[in-house]
N, C-alpha and C positions, 0 to 999 in steps of 0.2 A: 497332508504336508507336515514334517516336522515341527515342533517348537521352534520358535523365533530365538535363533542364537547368536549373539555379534562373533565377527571376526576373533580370532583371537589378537591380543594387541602383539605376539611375540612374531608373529607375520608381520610388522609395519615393517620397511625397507626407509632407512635415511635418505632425505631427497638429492644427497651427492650420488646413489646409488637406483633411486626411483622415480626421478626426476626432480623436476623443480616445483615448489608449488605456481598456482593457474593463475594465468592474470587474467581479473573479471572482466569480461564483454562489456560493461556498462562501469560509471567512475564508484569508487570506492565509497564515496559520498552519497551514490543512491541506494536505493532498500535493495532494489536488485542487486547493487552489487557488495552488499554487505552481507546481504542471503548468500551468493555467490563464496565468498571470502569463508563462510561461516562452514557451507557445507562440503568443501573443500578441506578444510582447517581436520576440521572432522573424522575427515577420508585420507588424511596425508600418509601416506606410505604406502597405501591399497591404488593397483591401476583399477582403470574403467571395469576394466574384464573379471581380473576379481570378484569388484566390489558386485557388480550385476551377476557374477556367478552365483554369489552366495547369497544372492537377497532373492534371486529365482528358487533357490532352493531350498529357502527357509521364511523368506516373510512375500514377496508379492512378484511377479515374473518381469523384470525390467531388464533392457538392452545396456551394454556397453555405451552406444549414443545417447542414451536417454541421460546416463548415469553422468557423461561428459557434458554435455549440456547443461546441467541441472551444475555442477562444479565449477563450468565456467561462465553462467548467467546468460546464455543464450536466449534461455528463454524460464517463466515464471515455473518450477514442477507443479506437480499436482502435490496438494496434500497427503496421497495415500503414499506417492514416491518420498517424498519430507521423511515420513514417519519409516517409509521402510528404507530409508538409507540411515535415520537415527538407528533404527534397529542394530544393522549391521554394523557399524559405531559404539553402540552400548552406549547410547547418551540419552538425556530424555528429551523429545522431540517436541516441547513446547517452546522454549525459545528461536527455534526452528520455525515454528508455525508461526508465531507473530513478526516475525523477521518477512515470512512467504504472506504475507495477509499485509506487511506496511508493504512489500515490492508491488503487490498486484494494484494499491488503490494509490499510491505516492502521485502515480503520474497524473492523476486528476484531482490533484489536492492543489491548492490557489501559489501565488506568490508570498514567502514567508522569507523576506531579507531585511536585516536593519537600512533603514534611510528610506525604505518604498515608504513612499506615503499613503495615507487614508484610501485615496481614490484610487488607485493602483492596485492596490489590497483587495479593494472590494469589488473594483471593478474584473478581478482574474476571479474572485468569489463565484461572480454570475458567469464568468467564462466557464470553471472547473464544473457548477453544477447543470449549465447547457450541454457541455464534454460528454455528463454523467445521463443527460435525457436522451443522447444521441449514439450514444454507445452498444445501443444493440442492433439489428438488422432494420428497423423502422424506431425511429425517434417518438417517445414516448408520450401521447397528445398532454397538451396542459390542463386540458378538463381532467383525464385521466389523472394524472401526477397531484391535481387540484386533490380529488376526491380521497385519492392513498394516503396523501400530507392530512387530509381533512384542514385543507385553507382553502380562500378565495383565489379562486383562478387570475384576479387580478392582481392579488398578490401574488403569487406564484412565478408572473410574467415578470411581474417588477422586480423580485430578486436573481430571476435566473439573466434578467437585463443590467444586474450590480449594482440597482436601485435599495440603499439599507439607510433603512433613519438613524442618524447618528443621537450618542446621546447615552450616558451609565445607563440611567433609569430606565432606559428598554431593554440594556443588554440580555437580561434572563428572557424574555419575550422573543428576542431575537434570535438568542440561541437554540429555545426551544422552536422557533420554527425552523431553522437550519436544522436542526437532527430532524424533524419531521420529513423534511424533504431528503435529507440524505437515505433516511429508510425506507421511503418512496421509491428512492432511484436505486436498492438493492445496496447501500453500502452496510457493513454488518457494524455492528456497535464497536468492535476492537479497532475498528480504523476511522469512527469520527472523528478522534483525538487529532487528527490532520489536520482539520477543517477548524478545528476550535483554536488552534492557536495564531494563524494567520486574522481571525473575528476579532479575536478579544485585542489584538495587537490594535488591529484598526480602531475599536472603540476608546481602548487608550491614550488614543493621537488625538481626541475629539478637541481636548484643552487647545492645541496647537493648530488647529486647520479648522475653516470652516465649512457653514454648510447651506445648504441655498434654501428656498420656502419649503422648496418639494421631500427635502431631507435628501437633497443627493447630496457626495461627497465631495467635497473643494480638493485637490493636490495642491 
């Protein structure tokens, strides 16, 4: 197969003449559809057919569908499609990648809005990372999950139930077992960042909300 060569840009077509750009399948405000917006943006002047002409024939054999899909957020591409539609773009396909890695893991990252309180927070905490144990063809035992985190399975219970000790002085304790379990459950280190900001929110409410013996969370 040829060296990987982008479009030329003297091919773009102005979209009064190549249409309009794509409104994203999902809102502007999610990863999906800001992936969507991006690789789009990207591809603007090139149709579908084109752009999957020349990425078959230069970086990796992909459809016109695939290629429309993947522009208007249909659905998450694959990495190798990212990288060969940057290809044919001439752009470099790392912001692309983090854009397609926050779309795939967003949807099971917790509740992160100003005014949710403590318990809400933490309580979509244990929701998000049940989400993450259930998420493959059979739900991932808690012994199992116990052993991968290397925590106690009662622990394990307690926080995928939204059970979190409030309190500064534990936050780095706490945190470090939320990554342990998010690596447990397959998520990759570029997309903890989800997960840590919705946490640290809740422990900074601690001054303003209480907490009962058990260390649940008061709203």
């Amino acid at each position: 197969m040829p060296p990987s060569v982008p479009l030329s840009p003297s091919t773009r077509r102005p979209y009064r003449r190549g249409g309009r750009p794509r409104r994203p399948a999902h809102p502007p405000g999610s990863a999906q559809g800001r992936l969507a917006a991006a690789l789009d943006d990207v591809l603007r002047g090139w149709t579908d057919a084109e752009v999957a002409i020349h990425a078959t024939a230069t970086v990796l054999p992909l459809s016109a569908a695939t290629v429309g899909r993947a522009r208007s957020g249909r659905c998450v591409p694959s990495a190798e499609t990212v990288k060969a539609l940057a290809a044919v773009a001439g752009v470099d396909p790392g912001k692309l990648l983090c854009l397609r890695t926050e779309a795939i893991w967003q949807p099971f990252a917790p509740v992160d809005r100003p005014g949710v309180t403590p318990r809400v927070i933490m309580w979509s905490l244990g929701q998000s990372l049940e989400a993450l144990r259930r998420r493959g063809r059979t739900a991932v035992p808690y012994r199992v999950l116990a052993r991968r985190a290397a925590l106690p399975e009662a622990t394990v219970r307690d926080r995928l139930a939204g059970i979190w000790p409030a309190g500064f002085r534990r936050q780095v304790r706490l945190l470090l077992q939320l990554d342990a379990l998010l690596r447990a459950l397959g998520v990759p280190d570029t997309a903890i960042y989800l997960w840590h900001g919705p946490v640290r929110l809740g422990l900074a409410r601690t001054s303003r909300w209480g907490v009962t013996r058990r260390g649940r969370w008061l709203g």
